[in-house]
C-alpha positions in Angstrom: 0.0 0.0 0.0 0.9 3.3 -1.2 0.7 6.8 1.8 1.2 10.1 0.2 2.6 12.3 2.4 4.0 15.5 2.8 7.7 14.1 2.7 7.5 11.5 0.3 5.3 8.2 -0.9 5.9 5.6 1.9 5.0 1.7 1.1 3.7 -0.8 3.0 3.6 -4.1 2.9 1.7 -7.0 3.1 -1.4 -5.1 4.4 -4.6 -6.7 4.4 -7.7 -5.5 2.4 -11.5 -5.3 3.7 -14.3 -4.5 1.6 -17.0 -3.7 4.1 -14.8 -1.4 6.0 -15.4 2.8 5.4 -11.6 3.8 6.6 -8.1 2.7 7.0 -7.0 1.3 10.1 -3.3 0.8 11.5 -2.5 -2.6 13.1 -0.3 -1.6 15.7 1.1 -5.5 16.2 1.4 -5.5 12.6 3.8 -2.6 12.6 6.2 -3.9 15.4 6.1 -7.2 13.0 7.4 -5.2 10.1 10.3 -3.6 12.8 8.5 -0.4 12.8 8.7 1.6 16.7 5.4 2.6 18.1 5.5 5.0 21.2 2.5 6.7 22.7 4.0 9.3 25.4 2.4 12.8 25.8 -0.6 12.7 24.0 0.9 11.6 20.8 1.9 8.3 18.9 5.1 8.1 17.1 5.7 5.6 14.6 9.4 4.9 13.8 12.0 3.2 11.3 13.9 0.8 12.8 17.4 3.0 12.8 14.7 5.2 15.5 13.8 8.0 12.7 10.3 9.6 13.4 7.9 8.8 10.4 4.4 10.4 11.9 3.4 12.0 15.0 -0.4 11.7 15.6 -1.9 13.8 18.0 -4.7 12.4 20.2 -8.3 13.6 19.4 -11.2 12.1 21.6 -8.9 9.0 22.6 -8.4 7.9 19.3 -5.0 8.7 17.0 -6.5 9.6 13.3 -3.6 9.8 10.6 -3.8 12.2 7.6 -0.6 11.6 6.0 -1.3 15.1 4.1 -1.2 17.0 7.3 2.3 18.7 7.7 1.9 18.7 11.3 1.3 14.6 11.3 4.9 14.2 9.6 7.5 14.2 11.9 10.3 15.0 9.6 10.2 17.8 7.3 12.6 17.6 4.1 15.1 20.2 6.0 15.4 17.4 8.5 16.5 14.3 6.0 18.8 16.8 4.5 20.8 17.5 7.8 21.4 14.0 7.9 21.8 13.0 4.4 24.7 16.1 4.5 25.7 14.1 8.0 26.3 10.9 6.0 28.0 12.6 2.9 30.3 14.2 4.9 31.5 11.3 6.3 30.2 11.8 10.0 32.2 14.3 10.6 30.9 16.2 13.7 27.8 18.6 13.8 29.7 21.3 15.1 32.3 21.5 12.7 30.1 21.5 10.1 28.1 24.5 11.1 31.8 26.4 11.4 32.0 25.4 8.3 29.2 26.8 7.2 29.1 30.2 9.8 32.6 31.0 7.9 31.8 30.1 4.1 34.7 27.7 3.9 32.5 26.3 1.5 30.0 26.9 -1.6 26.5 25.2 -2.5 26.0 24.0 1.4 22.5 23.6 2.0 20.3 25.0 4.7 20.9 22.7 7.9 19.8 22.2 11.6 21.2 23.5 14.1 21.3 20.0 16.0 21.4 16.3 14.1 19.7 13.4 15.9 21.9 10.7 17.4 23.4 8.3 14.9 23.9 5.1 15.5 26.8 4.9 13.8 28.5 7.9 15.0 28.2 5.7 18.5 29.4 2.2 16.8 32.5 3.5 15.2 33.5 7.0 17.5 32.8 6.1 20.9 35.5 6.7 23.4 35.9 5.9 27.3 34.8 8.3 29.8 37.5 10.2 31.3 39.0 9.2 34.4 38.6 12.0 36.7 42.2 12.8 39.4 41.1 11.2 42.7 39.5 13.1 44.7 40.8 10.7 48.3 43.9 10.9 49.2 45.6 8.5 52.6 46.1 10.4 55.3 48.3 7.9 57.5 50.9 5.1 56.5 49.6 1.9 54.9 46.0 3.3 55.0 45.9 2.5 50.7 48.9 0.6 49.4 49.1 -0.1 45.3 50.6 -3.2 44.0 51.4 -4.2 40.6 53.4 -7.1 39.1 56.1 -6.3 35.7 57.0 -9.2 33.6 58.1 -11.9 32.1 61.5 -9.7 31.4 62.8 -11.6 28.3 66.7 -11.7 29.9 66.5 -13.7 33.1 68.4 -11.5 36.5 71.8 -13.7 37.2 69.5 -15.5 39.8 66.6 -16.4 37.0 64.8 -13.9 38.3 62.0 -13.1 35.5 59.3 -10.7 36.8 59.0 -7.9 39.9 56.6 -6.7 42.1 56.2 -3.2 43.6 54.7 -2.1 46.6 53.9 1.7 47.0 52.4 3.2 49.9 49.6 5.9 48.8 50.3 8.2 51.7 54.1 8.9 51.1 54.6 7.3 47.5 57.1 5.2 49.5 58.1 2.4 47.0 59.1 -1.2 47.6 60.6 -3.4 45.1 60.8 -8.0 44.9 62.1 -10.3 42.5 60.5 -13.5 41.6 61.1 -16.3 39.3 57.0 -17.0 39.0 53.8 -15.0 39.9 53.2 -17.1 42.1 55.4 -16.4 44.8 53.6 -12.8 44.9 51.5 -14.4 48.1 54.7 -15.3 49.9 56.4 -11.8 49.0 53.2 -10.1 50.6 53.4 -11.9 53.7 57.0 -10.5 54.4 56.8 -6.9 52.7 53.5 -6.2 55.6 55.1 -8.1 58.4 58.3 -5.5 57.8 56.3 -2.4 56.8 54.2 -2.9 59.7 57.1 -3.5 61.9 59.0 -0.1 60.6 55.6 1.9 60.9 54.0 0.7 63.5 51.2 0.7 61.5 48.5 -1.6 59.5 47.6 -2.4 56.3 44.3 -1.5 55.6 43.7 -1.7 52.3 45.2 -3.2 48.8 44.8 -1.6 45.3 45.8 -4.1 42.8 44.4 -5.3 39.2 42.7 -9.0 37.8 45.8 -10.5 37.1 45.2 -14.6 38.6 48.1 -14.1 41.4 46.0 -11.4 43.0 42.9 -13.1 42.7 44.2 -16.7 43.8 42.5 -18.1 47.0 45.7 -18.2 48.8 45.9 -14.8 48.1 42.2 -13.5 49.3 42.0 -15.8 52.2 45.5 -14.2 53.9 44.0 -10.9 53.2 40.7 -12.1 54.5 42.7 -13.3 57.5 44.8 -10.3 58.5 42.0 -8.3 57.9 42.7 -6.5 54.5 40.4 -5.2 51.9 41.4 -6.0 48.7 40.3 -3.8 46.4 40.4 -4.9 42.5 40.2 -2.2 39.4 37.8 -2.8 37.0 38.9 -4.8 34.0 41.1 -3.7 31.2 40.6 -0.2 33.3 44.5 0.5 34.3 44.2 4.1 35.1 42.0 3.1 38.3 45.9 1.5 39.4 47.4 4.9 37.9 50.0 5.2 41.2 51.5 1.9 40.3 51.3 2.3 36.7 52.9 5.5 36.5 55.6 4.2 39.0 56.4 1.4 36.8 56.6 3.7 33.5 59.4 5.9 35.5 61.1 2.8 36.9 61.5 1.0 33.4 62.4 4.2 32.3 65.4 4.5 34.7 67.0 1.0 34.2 67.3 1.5 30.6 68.8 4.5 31.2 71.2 3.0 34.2 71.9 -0.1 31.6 72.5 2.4 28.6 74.7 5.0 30.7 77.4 2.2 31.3 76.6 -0.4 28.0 76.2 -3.2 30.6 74.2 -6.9 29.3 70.4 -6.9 29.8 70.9 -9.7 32.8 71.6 -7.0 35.4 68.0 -5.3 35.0 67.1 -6.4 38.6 70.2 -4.5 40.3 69.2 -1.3 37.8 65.7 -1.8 39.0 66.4 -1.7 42.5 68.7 0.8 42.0 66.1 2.9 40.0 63.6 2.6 43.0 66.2 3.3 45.9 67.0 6.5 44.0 63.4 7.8 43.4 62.7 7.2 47.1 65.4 9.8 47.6 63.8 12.0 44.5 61.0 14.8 45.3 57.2 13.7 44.1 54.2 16.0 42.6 52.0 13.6 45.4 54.3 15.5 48.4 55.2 18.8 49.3 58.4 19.8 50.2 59.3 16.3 51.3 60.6 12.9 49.5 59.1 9.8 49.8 62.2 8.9 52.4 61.8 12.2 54.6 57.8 10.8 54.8 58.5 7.2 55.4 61.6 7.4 58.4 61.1 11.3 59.3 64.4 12.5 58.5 65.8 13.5 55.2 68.1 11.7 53.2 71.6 11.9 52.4 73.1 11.6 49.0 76.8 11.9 49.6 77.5 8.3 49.0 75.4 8.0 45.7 77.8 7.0 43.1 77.0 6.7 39.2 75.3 2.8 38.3 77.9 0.1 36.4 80.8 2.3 36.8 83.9 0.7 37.1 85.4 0.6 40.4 88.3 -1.5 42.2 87.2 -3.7 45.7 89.8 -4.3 48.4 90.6 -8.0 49.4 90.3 -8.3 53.0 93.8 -9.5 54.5 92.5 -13.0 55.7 91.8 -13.9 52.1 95.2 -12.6 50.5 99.1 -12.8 51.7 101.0 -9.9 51.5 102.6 -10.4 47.4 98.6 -10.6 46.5 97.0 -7.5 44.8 95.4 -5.8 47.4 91.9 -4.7 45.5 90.4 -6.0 42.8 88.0 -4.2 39.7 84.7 -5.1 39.3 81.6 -3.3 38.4 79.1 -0.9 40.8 75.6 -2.2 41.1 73.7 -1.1 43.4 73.6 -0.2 47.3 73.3 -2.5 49.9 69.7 -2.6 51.9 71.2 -4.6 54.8 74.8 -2.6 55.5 76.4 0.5 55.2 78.1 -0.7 51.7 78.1 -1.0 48.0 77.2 -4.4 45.8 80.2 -4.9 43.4 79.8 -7.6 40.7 83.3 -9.3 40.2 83.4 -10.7 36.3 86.3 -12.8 37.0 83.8 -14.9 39.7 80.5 -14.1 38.3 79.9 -13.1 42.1 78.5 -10.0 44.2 80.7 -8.7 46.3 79.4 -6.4 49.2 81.8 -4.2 50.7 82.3 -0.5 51.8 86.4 -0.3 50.8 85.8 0.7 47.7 87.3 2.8 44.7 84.8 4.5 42.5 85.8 5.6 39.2 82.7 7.2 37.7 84.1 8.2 34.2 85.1 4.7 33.1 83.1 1.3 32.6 84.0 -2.3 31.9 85.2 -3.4 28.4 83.0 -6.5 28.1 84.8 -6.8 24.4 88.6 -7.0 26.0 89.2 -9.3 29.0 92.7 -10.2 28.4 94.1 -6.6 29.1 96.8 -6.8 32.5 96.2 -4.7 35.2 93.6 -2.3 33.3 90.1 -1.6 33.6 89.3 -5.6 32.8 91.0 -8.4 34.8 94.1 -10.3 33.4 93.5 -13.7 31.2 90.4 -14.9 29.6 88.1 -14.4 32.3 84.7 -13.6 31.2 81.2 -13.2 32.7 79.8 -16.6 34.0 76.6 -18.1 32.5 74.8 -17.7 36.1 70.9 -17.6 35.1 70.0 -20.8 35.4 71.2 -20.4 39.3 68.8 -20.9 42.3 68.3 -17.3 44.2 69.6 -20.0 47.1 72.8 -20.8 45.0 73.5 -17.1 44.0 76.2 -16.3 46.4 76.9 -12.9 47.6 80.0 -12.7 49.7 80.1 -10.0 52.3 83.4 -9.1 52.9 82.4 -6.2 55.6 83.2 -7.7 59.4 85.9 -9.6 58.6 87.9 -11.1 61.5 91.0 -9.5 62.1 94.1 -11.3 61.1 95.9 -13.5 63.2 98.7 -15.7 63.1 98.7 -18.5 61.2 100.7 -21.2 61.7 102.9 -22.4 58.9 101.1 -26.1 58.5 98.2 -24.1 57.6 100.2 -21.9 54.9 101.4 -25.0 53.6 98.0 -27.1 53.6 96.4 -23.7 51.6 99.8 -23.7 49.3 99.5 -27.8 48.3 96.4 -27.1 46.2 96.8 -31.4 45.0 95.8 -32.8 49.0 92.6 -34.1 48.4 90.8 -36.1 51.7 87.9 -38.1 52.0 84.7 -36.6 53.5 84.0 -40.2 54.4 84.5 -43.9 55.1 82.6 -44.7 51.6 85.1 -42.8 50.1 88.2 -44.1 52.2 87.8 -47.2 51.4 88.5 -46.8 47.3 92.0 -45.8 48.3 94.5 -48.8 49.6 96.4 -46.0 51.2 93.8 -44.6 53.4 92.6 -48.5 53.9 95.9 -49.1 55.5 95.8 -46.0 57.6 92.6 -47.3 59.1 93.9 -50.5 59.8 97.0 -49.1 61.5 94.6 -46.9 64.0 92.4 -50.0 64.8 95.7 -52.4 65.9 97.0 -49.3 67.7 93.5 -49.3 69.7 93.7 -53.3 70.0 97.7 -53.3 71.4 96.6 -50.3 74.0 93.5 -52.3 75.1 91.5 -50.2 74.5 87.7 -52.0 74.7 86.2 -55.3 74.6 83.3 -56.0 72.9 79.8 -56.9 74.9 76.4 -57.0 74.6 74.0 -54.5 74.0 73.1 -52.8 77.6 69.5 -52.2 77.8 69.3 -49.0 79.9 72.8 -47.0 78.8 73.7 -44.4 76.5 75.5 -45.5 73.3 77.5 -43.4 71.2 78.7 -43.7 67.9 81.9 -43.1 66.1 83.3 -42.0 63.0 86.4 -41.5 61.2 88.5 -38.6 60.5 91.2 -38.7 57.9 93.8 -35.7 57.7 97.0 -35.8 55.3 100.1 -35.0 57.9 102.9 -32.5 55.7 106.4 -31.9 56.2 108.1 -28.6 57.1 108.7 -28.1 53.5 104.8 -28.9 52.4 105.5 -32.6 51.4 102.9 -35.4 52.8 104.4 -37.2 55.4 101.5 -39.6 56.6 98.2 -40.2 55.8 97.0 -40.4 59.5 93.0 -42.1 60.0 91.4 -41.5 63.3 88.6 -43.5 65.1 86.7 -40.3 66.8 83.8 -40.6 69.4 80.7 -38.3 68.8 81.1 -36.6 72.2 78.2 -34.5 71.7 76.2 -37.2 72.3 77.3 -37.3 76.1 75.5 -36.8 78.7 76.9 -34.8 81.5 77.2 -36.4 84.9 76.6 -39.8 83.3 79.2 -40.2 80.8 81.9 -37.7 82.0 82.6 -34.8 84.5 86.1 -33.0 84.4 87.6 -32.6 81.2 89.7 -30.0 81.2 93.7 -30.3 80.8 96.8 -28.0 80.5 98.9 -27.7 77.2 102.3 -25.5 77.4 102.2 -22.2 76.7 104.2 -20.7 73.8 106.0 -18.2 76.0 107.3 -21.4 77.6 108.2 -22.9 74.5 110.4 -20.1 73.7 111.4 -19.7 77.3 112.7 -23.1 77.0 114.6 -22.4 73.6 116.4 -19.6 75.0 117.7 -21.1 78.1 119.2 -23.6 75.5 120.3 -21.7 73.3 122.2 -20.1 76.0 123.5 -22.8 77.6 124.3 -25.1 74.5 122.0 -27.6 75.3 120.1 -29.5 72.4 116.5 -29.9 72.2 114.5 -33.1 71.2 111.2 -34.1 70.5 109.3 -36.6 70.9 105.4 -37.9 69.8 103.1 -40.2 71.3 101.4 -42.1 69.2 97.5 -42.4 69.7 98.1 -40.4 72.9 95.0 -40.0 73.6 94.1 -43.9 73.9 96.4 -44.3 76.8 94.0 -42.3 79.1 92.4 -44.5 81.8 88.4 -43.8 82.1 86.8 -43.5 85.8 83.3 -43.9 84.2 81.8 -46.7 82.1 81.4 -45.9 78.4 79.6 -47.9 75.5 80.0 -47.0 71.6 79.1 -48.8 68.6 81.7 -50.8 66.3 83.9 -48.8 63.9 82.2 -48.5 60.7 83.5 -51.0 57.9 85.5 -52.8 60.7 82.7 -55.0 62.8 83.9 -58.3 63.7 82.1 -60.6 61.9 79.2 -62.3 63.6 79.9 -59.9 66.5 77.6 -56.7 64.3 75.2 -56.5 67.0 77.9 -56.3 70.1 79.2 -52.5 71.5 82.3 -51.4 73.0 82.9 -51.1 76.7 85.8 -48.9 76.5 88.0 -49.3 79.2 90.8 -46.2 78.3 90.2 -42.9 76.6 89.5 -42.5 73.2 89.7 -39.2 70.7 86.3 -37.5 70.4 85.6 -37.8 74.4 85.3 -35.1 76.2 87.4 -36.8 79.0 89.6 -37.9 76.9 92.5 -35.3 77.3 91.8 -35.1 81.1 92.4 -38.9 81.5 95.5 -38.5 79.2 96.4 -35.7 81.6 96.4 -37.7 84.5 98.7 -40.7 83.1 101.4 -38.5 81.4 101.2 -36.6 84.5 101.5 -39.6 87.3 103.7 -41.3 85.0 106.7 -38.3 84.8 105.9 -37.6 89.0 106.8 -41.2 88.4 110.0 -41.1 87.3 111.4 -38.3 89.9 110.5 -35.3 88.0 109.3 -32.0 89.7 106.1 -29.9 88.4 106.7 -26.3 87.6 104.1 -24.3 89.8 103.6 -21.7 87.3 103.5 -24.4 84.6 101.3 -27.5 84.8 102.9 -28.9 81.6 107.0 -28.4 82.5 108.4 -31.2 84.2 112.3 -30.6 86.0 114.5 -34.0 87.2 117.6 -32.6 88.9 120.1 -35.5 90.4 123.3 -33.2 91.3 124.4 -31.5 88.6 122.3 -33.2 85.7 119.2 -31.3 85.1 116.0 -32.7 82.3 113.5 -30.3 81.5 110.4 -31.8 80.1 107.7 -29.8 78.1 104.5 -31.1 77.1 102.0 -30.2 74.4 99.2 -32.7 74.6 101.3 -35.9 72.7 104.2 -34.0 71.8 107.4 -33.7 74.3 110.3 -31.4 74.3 113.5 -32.2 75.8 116.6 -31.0 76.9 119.2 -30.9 79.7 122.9 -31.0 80.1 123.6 -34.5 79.7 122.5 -36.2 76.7 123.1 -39.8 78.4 119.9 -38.3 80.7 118.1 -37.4 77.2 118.7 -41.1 76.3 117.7 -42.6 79.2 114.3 -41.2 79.2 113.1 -41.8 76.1 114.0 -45.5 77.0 111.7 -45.3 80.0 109.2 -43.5 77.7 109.3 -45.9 74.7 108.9 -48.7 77.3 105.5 -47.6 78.3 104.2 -45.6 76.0 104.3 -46.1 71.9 107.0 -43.5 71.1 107.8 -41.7 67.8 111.3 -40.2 68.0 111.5 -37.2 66.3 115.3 -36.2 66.5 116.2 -32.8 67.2 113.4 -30.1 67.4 113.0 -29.1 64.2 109.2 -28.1 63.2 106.6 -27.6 66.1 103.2 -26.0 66.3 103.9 -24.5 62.6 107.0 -23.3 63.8 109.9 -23.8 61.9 112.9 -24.3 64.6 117.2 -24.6 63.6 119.5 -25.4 66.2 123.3 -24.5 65.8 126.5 -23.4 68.3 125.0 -21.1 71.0 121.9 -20.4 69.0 118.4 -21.2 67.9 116.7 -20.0 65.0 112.9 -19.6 65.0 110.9 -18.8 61.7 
């Protein structure tokens, strides 16, 4: 069906046609079929196209809606209308307003006369809509850890030397105080919480109230919302894809990525050390002023003081570390280059990464120069800004955080003597021991050792096997194995030791007194003086397995020796009826029988010294020092000397030793009238 109408011929469709009937009607469900709009609101009935153009407007008369279609005031849209948004579409959709500028200012012939307003179109909205701006907050904390924003940055496609991959900041909305963590996986963000409030707290005194972070699964994990659940924290979450709600942590990663590259950049150093740049980046812009504070840094807000900056030194310079004396003898350089990263959080010092050990080095002696950097292209130069050989950076990113070592080299010990066994036991780099009896036992030297300790312990005596007691303490034992070296650093003995584990004793059950004397080096010297003065000649000797010739007052059971049970015997102990090394009686009982054994044989103890021993018959004179197992000897009459070490060697198992020549690291040459000590 064909309407004539002011605006045009409109058609209809599928209408139906009744003869008896003397006017047109409109089917109203009809029309909503066909996707025409029907709306009665004040008094009037519009009927719509689909895209929400107004065809009619009828006006109510006597509560009925009669159409005329040749009525202009039943169209709805005059032909000045369509052409406003035919001229809309031609133009491309470009906006209303411009277009009437355009047409105010006659930037343009032929335009036609338009409205001054277009209706809404529908696809204006489909391909020009844009979000709704977000607005600056309007809230602002007003006391620590009342709002804190967190945000996680990652995967970083370079791995940090301990495989760190991502990091996770912490900022406090009341001071912009910012915290920085490393993690190998989201998932340890839970964990790194727990610590960052229980020290936050701790510093502040104060709680965490609430948590600003977006969607991502680590926040929203149940591990996650139940701790905050627990500890009373309300998590608050942005709304998705809406990152400006999290602006504070956003904007504070932007100016922390933005400061590595340029730490990394200023000194050309590898992509692996963006975690130290990072930190770095965030420990300086704690110290840096903020639009979010006043007069005050993030620092000055956090500890109420302001910061220093005197010790601030420029990132991956190249700088030179000293060696602390206990781990360098005196021809050894004294410092060593490596590269400035960062500033220590735990001391008063500077993290150095050493190249030539793929190690961080945190010390406070340090030699800064700023202008230079390390030539990662030439390792081989001497004594220049790289280290000497073909060092180079070790592959360290597949490292645990628990393997990366950082050495702290603050709080040293200070340097004391060391004897010279021990120079030589650093300097004979080829002694290898075992740890072990499973590893003993592959070597037919160490074997043999073993089986000399155990016949010593079976000519002494030393125990007899029996049965298990029921209601006594038994203790084990274990082996020791040390490589015994000459005065000139060649191996003299491979010595093995049965040891008891002492610390299983109980006190007042298996042992009471166990302390005994040991000579004093004053005396030692003492004693090589008077001979050198009087041309005497000192000897030494060594008891062998001293220790096992103790006598024990109390009754003490142990288990077998490992790898040396008698057979069909496994399940017997040891009643040990003398001492044995690893007890704590054991050098008291030894003590005792050295001691009763010299009073003995006529000698006299020194008052002064419990470990010097005199024997004077007339004019003869022995002097006897003792140093746990190890005698000196002199007098004035070397028939005397000889004599003793008969009566010695007769009780005791004896190693003579000759002349004093090397004792307690000391390297000792007798001559006329004169003993030289070095």
């Amino acid at each position: 069906m064909a309407i004539l109408t002011c605006s045009g011929t409109k058609f209809i469709s599928d209408v139906l046609y009744v003869p008896g009937i003397n006017q047109n009607l409109f089917s109203v469900g009809q029309l909503i079929e066909k996707g025409y709009k029907v709306v009665f609101e004040n008094n009037c009935c519009l009927i719509k196209y689909v895209n929400g153009h107004d065809i009619f407007k009828i006006i109510m008369k006597g509560k009925s809606f009669a159409l005329n279609p040749l009525e202009e005031e039943h169209t709805a849209f005059p032909i000045k209308e369509n052409i406003t948004d035919i001229w809309h579409k031609r133009l491309g959709h470009y906006h209303h307003r411009g277009v009437m500028l355009m047409k105010s200012k006659m930037m343009a012939k032929d335009f036609p006369a338009l409205d001054d307003h277009i209706s809404s179109c529908r696809t204006c909205h489909t391909g020009k809509l844009n979000r709704k701006p977000f607005l600056e907050a309007t809230w602002r904390a007003t006391r620590k850890l009342q709002l804190i924003y967190t945000d996680i940055v990652g995967p970083q496609r370079t791995p940090f030397l301990n495989g760190s991959l991502y990091y996770a900041i912490f900022i406090d909305d009341y001071n912009r105080m910012c915290w920085i963590f490393f993690l190998k996986h989201k998932s340890e963000v839970t964990q790194v919480f727990w610590n960052f409030k229980a020290k936050v707290e701790n510093e502040s005194g104060c709680k965490i109230q609430a948590l600003r972070s977006d969607n991502s699964k680590e926040y929203t994990s149940n591990a996650f919302n139940v701790f905050c659940e627990e500890v009373g924290i309300h998590h608050q979450l942005t709304t998705p894809y809406a990152p400006q709600q999290n602006r504070v942590s956003e904007r504070r990663n932007k100016f922390i990525l933005e400061m590595t590259r340029c730490l990394l950049h200023e000194k050309n150093l590898p992509k692996k050390f963006w975690a130290e740049a990072a930190n770095t980046a965030v420990f300086l812009q704690n110290r840096l002023p903020t639009r979010a504070l006043k007069d005050q840094t993030p620092f000055e807000a956090w500890y109420g003081y302001k910061p220093s900056l005197n010790f601030l030194k420029v990132f991956g310079c190249l700088c030179f570390t000293l060696v602390p004396q206990v781990k360098r003898d005196k021809l050894d350089k004294k410092a060593l280059p490596g590269i400035f990263v960062g500033y220590s959080l735990v001391s008063k010092a500077y993290k150095i990464f050493q190249p030539q050990t793929g190690k961080i080095v945190i010390s406070r002696d340090v030699q800064f120069l700023e202008d230079e950097e390390w030539d990662w292209n030439d390792a081989i130069k001497e004594d220049s800004a790289s280290p000497k050989g073909n060092y180079l950076v070790s592959d360290t990113d597949d490292q645990s955080m628990e393997d990366w070592d950082i050495i702290m080299t603050d709080d040293t010990p200070v340097r004391g003597t060391r004897s010279l066994l021990d120079v030589y036991q650093r300097c004979n780099i080829a002694v290898c021991e075992p740890a072990d009896f499973e590893e003993a036992k592959l070597d037919q030297n160490w074997l043999a050792a073993m089986k000399e300790e155990l016949l010593m312990i079976k000519r002494n005596n030393t125990w007899e096997l029996v049965d298990r007691p029921q209601n006594r303490n038994v203790i084990g034992v274990k082996w020791v194995y040390r490589t015994k070296l000459n005065a000139d650093g060649s191996i003299n003995k491979l010595k093995a030791r049965l040891v008891v584990k002492g610390y299983a004793q109980i006190f007042g059950v298996d042992y009471s007194d166990t302390f005994a004397p040991v000579a004093r080096l004053d005396t030692i010297r003492l004693l090589l003086a008077i001979a050198a003065q009087l041309n005497w000649k000192v000897y030494q000797m060594d008891v062998k397995s001293a220790f096992l010739n103790g006598v024990l007052q109390e009754e003490i059971y142990t288990e077998q020796p490992e790898g040396f049970a008698n057979e069909g015997e496994e399940d017997k102990v040891c009643l040990f009826k003398k001492a044995l090394y690893g007890l704590k009686q054991t050098p008291r009982a030894w003590y005792s029988r050295i001691d009763e054994y010299l009073q003995h044989l006529g000698f006299t103890k020194s008052l002064s010294e419990s470990t010097l021993y005199i024997k004077q018959n007339g004019d003869n004179i022995l002097i006897i020092s003792l140093y746990i197992d190890d005698l000196l000897i002199t007098g004035n009459n070397n028939n005397n000397v000889e004599t003793f070490k008969q009566e010695m060697m007769s009780v005791f198992e004896m190693t003579d030793l000759g002349l004093m020549s090397f004792f307690l690291g000391m390297e000792v040459k007798q001559a006329e009238h004169e003993v030289f000590i070095c």
